[in-house]
C-alpha positions in Angstrom: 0.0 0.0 0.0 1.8 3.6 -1.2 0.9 6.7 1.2 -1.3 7.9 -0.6 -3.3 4.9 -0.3 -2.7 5.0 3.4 -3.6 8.2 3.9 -7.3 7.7 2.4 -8.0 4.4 4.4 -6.7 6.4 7.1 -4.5 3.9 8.6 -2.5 4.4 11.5 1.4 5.7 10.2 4.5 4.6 10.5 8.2 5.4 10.7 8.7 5.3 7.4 5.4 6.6 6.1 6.7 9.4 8.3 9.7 9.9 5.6 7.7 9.3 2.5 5.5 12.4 3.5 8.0 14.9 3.1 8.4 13.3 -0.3 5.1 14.6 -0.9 4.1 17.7 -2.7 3.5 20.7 -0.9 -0.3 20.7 -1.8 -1.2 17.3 -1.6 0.1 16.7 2.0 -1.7 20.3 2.6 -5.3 18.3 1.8 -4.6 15.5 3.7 -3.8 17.2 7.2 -6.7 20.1 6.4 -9.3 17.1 5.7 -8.4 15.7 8.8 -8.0 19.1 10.7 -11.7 20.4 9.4 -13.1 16.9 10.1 -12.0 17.3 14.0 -12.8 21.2 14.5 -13.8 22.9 11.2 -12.9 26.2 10.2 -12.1 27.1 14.0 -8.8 29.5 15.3 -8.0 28.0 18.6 -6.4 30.8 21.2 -6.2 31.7 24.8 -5.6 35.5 26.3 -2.8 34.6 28.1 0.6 36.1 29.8 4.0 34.5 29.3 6.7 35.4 32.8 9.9 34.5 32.4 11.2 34.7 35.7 15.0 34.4 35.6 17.7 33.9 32.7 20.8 32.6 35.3 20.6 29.0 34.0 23.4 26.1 34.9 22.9 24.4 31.8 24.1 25.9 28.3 22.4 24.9 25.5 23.9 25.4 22.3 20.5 26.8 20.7 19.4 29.2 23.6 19.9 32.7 23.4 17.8 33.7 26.5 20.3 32.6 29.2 22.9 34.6 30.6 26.1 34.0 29.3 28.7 35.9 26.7 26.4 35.9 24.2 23.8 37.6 26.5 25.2 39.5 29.4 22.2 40.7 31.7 21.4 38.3 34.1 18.4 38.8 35.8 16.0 37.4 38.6 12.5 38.3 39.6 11.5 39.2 42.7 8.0 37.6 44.0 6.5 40.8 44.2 7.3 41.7 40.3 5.9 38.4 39.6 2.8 39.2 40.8 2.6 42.9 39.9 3.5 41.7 36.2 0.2 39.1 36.4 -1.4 41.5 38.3 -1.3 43.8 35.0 -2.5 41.3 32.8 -5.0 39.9 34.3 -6.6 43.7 34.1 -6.6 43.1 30.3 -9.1 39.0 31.2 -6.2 36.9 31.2 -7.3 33.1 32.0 -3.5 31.9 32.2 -0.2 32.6 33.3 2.4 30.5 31.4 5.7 30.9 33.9 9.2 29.3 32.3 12.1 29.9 33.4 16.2 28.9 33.2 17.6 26.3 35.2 18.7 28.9 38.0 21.1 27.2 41.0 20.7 30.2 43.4 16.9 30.7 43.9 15.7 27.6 45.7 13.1 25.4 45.2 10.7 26.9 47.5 10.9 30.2 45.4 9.8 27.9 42.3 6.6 26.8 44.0 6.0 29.4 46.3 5.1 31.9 43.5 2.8 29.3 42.2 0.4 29.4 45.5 1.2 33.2 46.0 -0.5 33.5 42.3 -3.3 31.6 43.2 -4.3 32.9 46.1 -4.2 36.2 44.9 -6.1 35.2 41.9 -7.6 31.9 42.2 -9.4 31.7 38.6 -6.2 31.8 36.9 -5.0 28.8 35.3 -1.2 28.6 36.3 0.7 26.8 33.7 4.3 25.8 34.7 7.7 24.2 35.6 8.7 22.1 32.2 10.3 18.5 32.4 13.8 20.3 32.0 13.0 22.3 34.7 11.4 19.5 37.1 14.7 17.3 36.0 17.3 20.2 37.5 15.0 20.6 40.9 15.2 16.9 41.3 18.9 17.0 41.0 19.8 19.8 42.7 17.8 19.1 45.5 17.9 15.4 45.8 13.7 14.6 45.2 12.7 11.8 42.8 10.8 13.8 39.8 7.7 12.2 41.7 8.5 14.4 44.7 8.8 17.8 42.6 5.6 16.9 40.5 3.5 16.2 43.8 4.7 19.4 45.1 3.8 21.1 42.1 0.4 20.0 42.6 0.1 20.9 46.4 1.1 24.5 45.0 -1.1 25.1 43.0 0.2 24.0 39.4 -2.5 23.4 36.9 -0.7 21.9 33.8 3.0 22.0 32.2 4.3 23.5 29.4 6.1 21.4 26.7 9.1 22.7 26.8 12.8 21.1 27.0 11.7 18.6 24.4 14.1 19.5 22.0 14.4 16.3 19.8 14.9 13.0 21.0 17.4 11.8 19.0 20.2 11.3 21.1 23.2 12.0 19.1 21.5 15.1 18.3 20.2 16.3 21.7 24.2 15.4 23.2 25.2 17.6 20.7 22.8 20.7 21.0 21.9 20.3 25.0 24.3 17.9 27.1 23.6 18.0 30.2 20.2 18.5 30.3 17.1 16.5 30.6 17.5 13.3 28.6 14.8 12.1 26.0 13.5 9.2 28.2 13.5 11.7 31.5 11.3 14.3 29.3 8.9 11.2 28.3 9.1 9.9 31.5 8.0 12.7 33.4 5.2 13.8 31.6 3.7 10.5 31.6 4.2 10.9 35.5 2.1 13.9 35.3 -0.1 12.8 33.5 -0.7 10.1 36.3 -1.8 12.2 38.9 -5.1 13.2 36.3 -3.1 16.6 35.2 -2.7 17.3 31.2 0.5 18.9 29.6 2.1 19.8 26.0 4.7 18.6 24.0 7.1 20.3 21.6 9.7 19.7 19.8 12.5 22.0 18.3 13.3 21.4 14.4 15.2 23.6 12.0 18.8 23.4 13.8 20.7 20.3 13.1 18.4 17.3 13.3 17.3 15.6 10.0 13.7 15.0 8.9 14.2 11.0 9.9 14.9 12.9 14.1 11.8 14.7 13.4 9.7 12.0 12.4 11.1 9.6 15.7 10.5 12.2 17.8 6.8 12.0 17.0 6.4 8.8 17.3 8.0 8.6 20.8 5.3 11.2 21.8 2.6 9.2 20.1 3.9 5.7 22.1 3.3 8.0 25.4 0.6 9.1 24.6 -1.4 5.6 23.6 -0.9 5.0 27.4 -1.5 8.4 29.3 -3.9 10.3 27.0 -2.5 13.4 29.0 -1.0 15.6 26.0 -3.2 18.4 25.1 -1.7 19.7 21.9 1.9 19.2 20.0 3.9 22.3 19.4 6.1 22.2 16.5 8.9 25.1 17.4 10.7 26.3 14.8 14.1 27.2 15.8 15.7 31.0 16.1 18.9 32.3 14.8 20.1 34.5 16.8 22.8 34.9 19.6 23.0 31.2 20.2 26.5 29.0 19.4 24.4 26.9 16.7 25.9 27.6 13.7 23.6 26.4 11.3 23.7 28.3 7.8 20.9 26.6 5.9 17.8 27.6 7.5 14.4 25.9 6.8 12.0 26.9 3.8 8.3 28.0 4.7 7.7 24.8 2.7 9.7 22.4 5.1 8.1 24.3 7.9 4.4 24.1 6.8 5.4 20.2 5.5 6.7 19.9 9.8 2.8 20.7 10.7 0.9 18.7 8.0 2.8 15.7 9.2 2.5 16.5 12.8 -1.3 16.3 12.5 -1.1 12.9 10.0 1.3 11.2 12.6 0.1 12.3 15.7 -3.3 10.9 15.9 -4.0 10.7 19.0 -3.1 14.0 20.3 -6.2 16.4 19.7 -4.3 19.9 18.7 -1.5 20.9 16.8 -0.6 24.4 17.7 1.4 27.2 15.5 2.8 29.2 17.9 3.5 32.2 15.9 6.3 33.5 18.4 8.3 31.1 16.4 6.5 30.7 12.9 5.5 34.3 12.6 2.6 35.5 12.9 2.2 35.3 8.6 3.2 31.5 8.6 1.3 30.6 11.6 -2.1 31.6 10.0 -1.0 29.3 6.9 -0.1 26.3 8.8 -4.0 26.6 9.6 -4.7 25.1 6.4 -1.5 22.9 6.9 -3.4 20.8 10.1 -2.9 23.2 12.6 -5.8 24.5 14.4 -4.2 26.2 17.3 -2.0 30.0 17.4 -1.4 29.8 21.1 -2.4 33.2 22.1 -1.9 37.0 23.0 0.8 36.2 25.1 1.9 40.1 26.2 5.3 39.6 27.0 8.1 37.4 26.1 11.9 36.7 26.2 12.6 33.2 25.7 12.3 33.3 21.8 12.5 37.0 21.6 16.1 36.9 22.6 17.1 34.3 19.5 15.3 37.1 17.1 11.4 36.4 17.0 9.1 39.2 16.7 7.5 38.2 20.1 8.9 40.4 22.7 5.6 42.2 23.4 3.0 39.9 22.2 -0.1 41.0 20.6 -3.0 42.4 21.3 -6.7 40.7 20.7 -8.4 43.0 18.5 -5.2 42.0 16.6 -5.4 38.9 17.1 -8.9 38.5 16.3 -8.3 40.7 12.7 -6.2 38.3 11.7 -7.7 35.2 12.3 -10.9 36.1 10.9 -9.3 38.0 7.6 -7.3 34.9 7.5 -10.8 32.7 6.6 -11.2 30.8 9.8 -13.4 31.5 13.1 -11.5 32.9 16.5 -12.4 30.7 19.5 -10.6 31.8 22.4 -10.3 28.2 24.6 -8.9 27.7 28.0 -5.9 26.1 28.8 -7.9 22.9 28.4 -9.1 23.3 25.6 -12.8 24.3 26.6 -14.5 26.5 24.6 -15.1 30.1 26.1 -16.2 32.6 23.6 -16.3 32.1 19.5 -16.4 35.4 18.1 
């Protein structure tokens, strides 16, 4: 059976039907992740009103792709106080916020207890908000530096108040590829395993993964499927979040950078290969705003959201520093051909416009 003919029985994929769609045309793998796109959800613009904290760029690990840490190739180190923290969510949830979506570096000096301590603080002060936080990476370097099992970190994350978890620190999964981009850091089985810990204690997360650097289409394509294989057993991932990797100030040194073709071909296979996770998300902080409303008709069905500030991807070179503002936000979307419905961090419906 050729993929084509898979794809229209609508077979489950495989590793190396995985391959053979890239080989597709552009179009044709276009109508094949749309059909199955607009038979889950239609002509609909998932997004949340959200606000992005970053609370601290000293980090212990040095990834070669990262240009928000401190180091020489960013110089100003910086750490939050509680009290900016919640002045800075104060602010936005003045403008209907519904989450608060707090990633930060792998910081030696802060403690543990500041890490979950802003958590409760937030939701005391503003119990509605859905807090969003702490990715695997960042659960891995508490457990180490403080001697907990991940189990111990993830049950404290729940006693403070943490709602769901980011997908972060995903990178890829090949090996070879993440020893050489992010040694040191959480390894692939870690990442998988502690989200399918999470996702034991009735709690949902996301997943990403990083592609445009150094990994080849055939890492891209694993990676999936290792997220797929977790999820057949937990059912706990919300959405997958393809990220497309940023230039700037990082020690990569990559010099052929991804088409909008390769990129939009990443999303129509995400939603073909990942079948069992409901949303695939274009999160336009690292698409672009332009590309991320295309990859709507590429199988995504999710932009993320409004976002207000951020400095993760902002300090590689994406035009995401300040977010975006809804009326925005909702121009776009709807001159784009598709209908705005602003969800909740779960994915429930709260207002189609």
């Amino acid at each position: 059976m050729d993929i084509i003919e898979k794809l229209e029985s609508g077979k489950r994929l495989s590793y190396e039907d995985g391959l053979a769609l890239y080989e597709l045309d552009l179009f044709t793998l276009a109508s094949f992740a749309n059909k199955k796109k607009e038979s889950l959800y239609g002509k609909k613009a998932f997004f949340n009103v959200n606000r992005h904290i970053n609370p601290t760029n000293i980090c212990k690990d040095i990834c070669k792709f990262c240009a928000f840490s401190s180091n020489r190739k960013n110089p100003n180190p910086y750490t939050m106080t509680h009290e900016e923290i919640l002045s800075a969510v104060e602010k936005s949830y003045k403008n209907d916020i519904k989450e608060v979506h707090i990633v930060s570096a792998h910081n030696p000096a802060t403690g543990l207890q500041w890490y979950l301590e802003i958590f409760s603080k937030i939701k005391e002060k503003f119990p509605s908000l859905h807090v969003k936080a702490l990715t695997a990476a960042e659960i891995h370097f508490l457990s180490t530096e403080y001697n907990l099992s991940h189990e111990q970190i993830i049950d404290k994350m729940v006693e403070y108040g943490v709602d769901s978890m980011p997908g972060g620190g995903a990178e890829i999964f090949d090996e070879e590829v993440r020893a050489y981009i992010c040694k040191g850091k959480v390894s692939s089985q870690e990442w998988l395993d502690i989200h399918a810990l999470w996702h034991s204690k009735g709690k949902m997360s996301n997943a990403t993964m990083l592609f445009g650097h150094v990994e080849k289409r055939k890492d891209r394509i694993d990676h999936m499927l290792r997220l797929r294989d977790v999820q057949d057993k937990t059912n706990g991932f919300n959405a997958f979040i393809p990220l497309v990797y940023q230039r700037d100030n990082n020690y990569l040194k990559v010099e052929d950078f991804l088409s909008s073709t390769e990129i939009l071909k990443t999303y129509a296979i995400s939603r073909l290969m990942l079948d069992n996770i409901p949303h695939i998300k274009a999160y336009w902080a690292t698409s672009t705003i332009n590309l991320a409303l295309i990859a709507l008709e590429f199988g995504a069905d999710d932009l993320d959201g409004t976002i207000e500030k951020e400095a993760i991807q902002s300090a590689a070179g994406a035009k995401s520093a300040t977010g975006m503002n809804i009326k925005d936000f909702l121009d776009l979307i709807t001159t784009s051909g598709f209908t705005p419905v602003e969800r909740d961090s779960l994915y429930n419906e709260l207002k189609r416009y």
